[in-house]
Each structure stands twice: as structure tokens, then as C-alpha cells.
NULUM-259934 format. One record per residue (C-alpha): x, y, z. Coordinates in steps of 0.05 Angstrom, whole numbers, plus 32768, in hexadecimal, padded with zeros to 4 digits. Layout:
N
XYZ/...
//
This chain:
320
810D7D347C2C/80D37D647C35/80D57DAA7C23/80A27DDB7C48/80767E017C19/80457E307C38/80087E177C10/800C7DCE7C28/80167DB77BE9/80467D7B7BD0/80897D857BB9/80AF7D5B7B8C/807A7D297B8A/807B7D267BDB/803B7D1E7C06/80257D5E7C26/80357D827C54/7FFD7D8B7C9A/7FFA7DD17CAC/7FEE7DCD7D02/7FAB7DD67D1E/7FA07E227D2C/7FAA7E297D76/7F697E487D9F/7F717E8F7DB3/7F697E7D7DF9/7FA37E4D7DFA/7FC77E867DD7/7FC37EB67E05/7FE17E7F7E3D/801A7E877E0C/80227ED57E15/80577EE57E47/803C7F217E4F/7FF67F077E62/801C7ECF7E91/80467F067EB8/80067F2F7EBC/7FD67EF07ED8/80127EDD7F0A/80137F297F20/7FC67F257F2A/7FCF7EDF7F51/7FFE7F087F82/7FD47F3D7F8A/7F987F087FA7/7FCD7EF17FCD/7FC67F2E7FF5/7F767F3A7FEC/7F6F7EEB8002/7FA07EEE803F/7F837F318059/7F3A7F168054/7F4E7ED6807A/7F697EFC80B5/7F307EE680E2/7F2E7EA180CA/7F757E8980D3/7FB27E9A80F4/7FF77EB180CB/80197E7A80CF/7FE17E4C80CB/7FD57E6E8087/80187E65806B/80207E228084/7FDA7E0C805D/7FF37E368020/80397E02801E/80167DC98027/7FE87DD37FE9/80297DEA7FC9/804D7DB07FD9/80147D7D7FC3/80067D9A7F80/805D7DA77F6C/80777D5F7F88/805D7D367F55/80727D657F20/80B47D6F7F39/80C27D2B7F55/80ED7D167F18/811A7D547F15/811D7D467F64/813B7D0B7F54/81717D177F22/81887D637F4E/81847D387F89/81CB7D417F91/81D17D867F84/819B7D937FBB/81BD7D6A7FF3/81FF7D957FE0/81D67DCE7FEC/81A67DC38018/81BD7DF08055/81B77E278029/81707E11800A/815D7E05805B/816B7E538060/81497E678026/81067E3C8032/81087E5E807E/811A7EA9806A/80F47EA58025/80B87E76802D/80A67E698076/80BF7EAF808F/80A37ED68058/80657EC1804A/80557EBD809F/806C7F0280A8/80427F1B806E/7FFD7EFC807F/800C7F1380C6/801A7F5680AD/7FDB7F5A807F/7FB67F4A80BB/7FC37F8780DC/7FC67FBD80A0/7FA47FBD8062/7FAA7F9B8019/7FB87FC87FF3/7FE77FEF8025/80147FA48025/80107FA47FD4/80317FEC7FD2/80687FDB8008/80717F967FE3/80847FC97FA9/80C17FDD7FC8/80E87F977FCD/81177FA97F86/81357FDE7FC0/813F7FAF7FF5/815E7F7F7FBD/81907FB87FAC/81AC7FD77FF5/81AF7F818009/81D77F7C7FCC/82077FB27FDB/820E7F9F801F/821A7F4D8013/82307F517FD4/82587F8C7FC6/822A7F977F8F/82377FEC7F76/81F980147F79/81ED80457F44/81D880917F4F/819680847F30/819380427F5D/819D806D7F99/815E809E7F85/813780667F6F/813D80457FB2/813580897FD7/80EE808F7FB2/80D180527FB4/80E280608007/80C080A08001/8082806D7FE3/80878045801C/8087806F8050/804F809A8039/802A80628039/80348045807D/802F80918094/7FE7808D8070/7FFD80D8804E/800680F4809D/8046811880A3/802E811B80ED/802D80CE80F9/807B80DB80DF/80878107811B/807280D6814B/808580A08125/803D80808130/8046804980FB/8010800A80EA/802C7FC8810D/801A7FA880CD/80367FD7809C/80797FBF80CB/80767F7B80CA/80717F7E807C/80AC7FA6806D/80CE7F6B809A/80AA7F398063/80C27F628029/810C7F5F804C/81067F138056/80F37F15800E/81357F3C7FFA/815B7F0D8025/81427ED28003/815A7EF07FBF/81977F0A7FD7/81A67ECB7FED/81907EA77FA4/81C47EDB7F84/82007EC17FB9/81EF7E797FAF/81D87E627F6F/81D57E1B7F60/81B97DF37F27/817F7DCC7F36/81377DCD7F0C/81167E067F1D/80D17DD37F35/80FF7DB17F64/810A7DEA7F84/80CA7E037F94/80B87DBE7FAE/80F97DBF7FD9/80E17E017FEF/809C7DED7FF7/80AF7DB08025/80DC7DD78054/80B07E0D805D/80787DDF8074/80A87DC080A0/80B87E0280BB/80787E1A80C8/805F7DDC80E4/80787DE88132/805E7E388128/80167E238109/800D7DF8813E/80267E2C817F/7FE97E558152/7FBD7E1B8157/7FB17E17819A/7FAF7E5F81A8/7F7C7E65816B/7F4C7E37815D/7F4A7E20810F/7F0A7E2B80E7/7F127DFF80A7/7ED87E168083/7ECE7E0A8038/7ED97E54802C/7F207E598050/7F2D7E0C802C/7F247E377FEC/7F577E617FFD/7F887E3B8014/7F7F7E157FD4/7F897E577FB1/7FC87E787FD3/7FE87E2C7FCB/7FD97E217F81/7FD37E647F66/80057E9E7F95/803B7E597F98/803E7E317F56/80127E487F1E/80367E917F2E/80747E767F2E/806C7E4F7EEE/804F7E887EC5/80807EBE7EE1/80BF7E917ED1/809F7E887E86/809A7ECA7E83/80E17EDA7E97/81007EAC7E6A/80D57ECF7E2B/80E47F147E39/81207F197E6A/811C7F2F7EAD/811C7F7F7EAC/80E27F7E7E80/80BD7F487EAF/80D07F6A7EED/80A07FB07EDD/806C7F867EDD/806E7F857F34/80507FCA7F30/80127FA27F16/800B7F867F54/7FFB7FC17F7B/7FCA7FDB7F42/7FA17F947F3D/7FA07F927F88/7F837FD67F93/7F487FBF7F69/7F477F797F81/7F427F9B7FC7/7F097FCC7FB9/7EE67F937FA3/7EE57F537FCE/7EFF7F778011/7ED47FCD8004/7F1E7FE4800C/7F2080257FEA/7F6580427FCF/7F7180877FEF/7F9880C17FD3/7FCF80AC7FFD/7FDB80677FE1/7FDB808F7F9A/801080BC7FAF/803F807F7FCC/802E80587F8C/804B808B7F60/808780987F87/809280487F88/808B804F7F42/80B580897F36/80EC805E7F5F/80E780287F3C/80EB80457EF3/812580797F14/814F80397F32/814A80117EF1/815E80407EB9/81A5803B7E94/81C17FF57E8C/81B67FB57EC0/
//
């Protein structure tokens, strides 16, 4: 029986022990949950900057529908024998998966490249701040779930965010309620998005978590299918290498590396500490923005980022 001693040296005659290889810093910082929920956070945030430049290129639902199918190609073979053994568990369940791939990955992600077409980047990053909120009133209202008093301000100040920014700091564009299409059609995204993980809270069921992203992944493209293809023939499709590129991008990088590196993440530091890391996303994508698309951050989008912060650090004080 061996005996570990620290030097590597032999004990009680035994052979000795081999210390491991020292592990490359780069391949330790892969292991730092903190730099994996950071990296997903900044994959998110091009989300946005890459959906907002391709808004002459390709339709909305053309866009999501090329995002699922990369999606789909690169998480079948790695999920394909957890498919296999929660097979079961996903026929049981598979009108409620149905709803969740059309509310949570077809819906969303086609109302929020439609929306980002019509507003700016970083003006969807901020409103994409506010979907803890949306989380909470769905929660009360489907599952009976008590809001706190600091709750209640949180949500009322990450609103305040929100609507500063979709007012562009204009109290007058209040009065006559002279609101951005976009800015709209992505507060409808960021309610699909609550929806979704409502809906995840009512119905949990027990399946590996890559089976369900290619589930997901396979529905949505069926989903999207009959609406990229309406699209199609209204608007021709330009399959350049650049728009390839991103397609290739929001299907490998936005859809599975992001998901891989947040659930890591999650499981290393819990969720509440993970979670504060979605303000990142509005603070990469501000930068990200001024770079590849000149879109400068105004005073207003500071203002609404603070009060989305304030909400946020307001609604989650005291205990879970």
C-alpha cells in the first residue's frame, strides 16, 4: 500500500511516487469559473454586436434558424449517447420540451434579432438586463411564488432602467409615448425568455443537461423552418463568407460553448454568485459595440445601467 509523501520519495521500501505534470496556465484559467462565466458573458454580448451588424444581410428568422442548425450539428454527436439512455424521459415530456424549444429557442432568439434590427446593441444588452424581473412577477403570477419588499423595489428599478433607456433619457417621448419598435419587440424576447424559465421551474425533469440543448436545438430548427423560408422569398439570401462566419459563431459560441462554460460555472460557485455576472453583459457589449459597429454609449444608457444595477443588487439582498 502506498503512502503519499510530498517529496516523491519511497516509503517503506516502495517505488516512488510521480508528482502530475504541472498544468499550463492557459489550460488553467479554462478551469476558473470565474473566467468561464466571464467568457460566456462576453460570447452573449457578440451575440448582440453580431446579430445587429447582420441586419442587412439576413432576415430574423433566417438568422436564428442558421444559428440552430450549427447548434444542432456541433451538440448531436456529443449528446447522442445521453439521447439515448433519457430517451424515455424525453418522449414523457416532450409536449412540454415542444413548448419550451418554441417559446425559449425559436421565439426568443427570432424576436431578439428582429428587435436588434430596429434599435441598437447596446440599448438590447441593457433591456436584456432586466429578465431576473420578468422571472420574478411570472413567478408570482404562475407559481404563487411570494415576492419580497426589496424584490418589489428591485423590480421597480431595474423598470425605471428600462424605460429610460427605450425613452433615450426624454421624459417627453414618455408623454407621447413615442417608443423604438425595436426596443418593443425585445422586451417581448426578454418575456419569451422568462416564460421559458418559468416554465423550466414548473416542469423539471431529469434528463442530461447536452440532451437537452440538442432536443432544443432540433425543435427550434424545425420551428423556424416554415418562418425562414416565408423570409426567404420575401428576402433574398446573401451567403457570403462573412455572414457564414457568423452564423458559425452565434451557433457554436452564443448556443453551446456558452452554455457549457456558464453551467461549469454554476455548478463551482452556485447560482447567486453566477447570476451577477449578466450585468457583464451589458458592460462588454457597450465596448464590443463602440468597436466593430462606432456605436457610442450615451449618458442615457449610463443612467439606465445603474438603475438596472441598483435593481438588481436591491431585488437580491437577504436570503434566496
Amino acid at each position: 500500500m502506498f503512502t503519499y509523501n510530498p517529496r516523491g520519495a519511497s516509503v517503506s521500501g516502495s517505488a516512488p511516487i510521480k508528482r502530475p505534470l504541472p498544468i499550463p496556465s492557459i489550460f488553467r484559467l479554462f478551469a476558473s469559473p470565474y473566467a468561464l462565466l466571464t467568457m460566456a458573458c462576453l460570447m452573449w454580448a457578440g451575440n448582440w454586436v453580431t446579430a445587429r451588424a447582420m441586419r442587412f444581410d439576413t432576415g430574423p428568422n433566417v438568422m436564428a434558424l442558421g444559428r440552430w442548425i450549427v447548434a444542432s450539428l456541433v451538440i448531436l454527436p456529443l449528446a447522442w449517447p445521453h439521447l439515448q439512455r433519457d430517451w424515455p424521459v424525453i418522449r414523457a415530456n416532450s409536449r412540454v420540451l415542444l413548448l419550451l424549444s418554441v417559446i425559449g429557442g425559436a421565439g426568443y432568439n427570432a424576436l431578439s434579432y428582429a428587435g436588434v434590427a430596429h434599435t441598437s446593441a447596446i440599448n438590447a444588452m441593457l433591456l436584456n438586463a432586466t429578465v431576473p424581473f420578468f422571472i420574478m412577477g411570472l413567478s408570482w403570477l404562475a407559481l404563487r411564488e411570494s415576492l419580497r419588499r426589496g424584490q418589489i423595489a428591485g423590480m421597480t428599478l431595474c423598470f425605471a432602467g428600462a424605460f429610460w433607456v427605450i425613452i433615450a433619457g426624454d421624459p417627453a417621448r414618455a408623454a407621447v409615448l413615442a417608443f423604438n419598435p425595436g426596443d418593443l419587440i425585445v422586451c417581448l424576447a426578454m418575456l419569451f425568455w422568462a416564460a421559458y424559465t418559468v416554465l423550466i421551474m414548473k416542469h423539471p425533469f431529469k434528463i442530461h443537461p447536452t440532451s437537452f440543448v440538442a432536443v432544443l436545438s432540433v425543435i427550434s430548427v424545425l420551428a423556424l423552418i416554415p418562418l425562414a423560408a416565408w423570409e426567404a422569398g420575401t428576402r433574398p439570401i446573401d451567403l457570403t463568407p462573412t455572414v457564414l462566419a457568423c452564423y458559425l459563431y452565434l451557433g457554436i459560441g452564443p448556443s453551446v460553448l456558452c452554455f457549457l462554460f456558464w453551467n461549469r460555472g454554476v455548478a463551482a460557485i452556485g447560482p447567486n454568485r453566477s447570476g451577477m455576472f449578466l450585468n457583464l453583459v451589458p458592460v462588454l457589449g457597450s465596448a464590443l459595440s463602440a468597436i466593430v459597429l462606432g456605436e457610442r454609449p450615451e449618458i442615457h444608457h449610463a443612467v439606465g445601467f445603474v438603475l438596472v444595477l441598483a435593481g438588481l443588487a436591491v431585488g437580491n439582498r437577504g436570503r434566496p
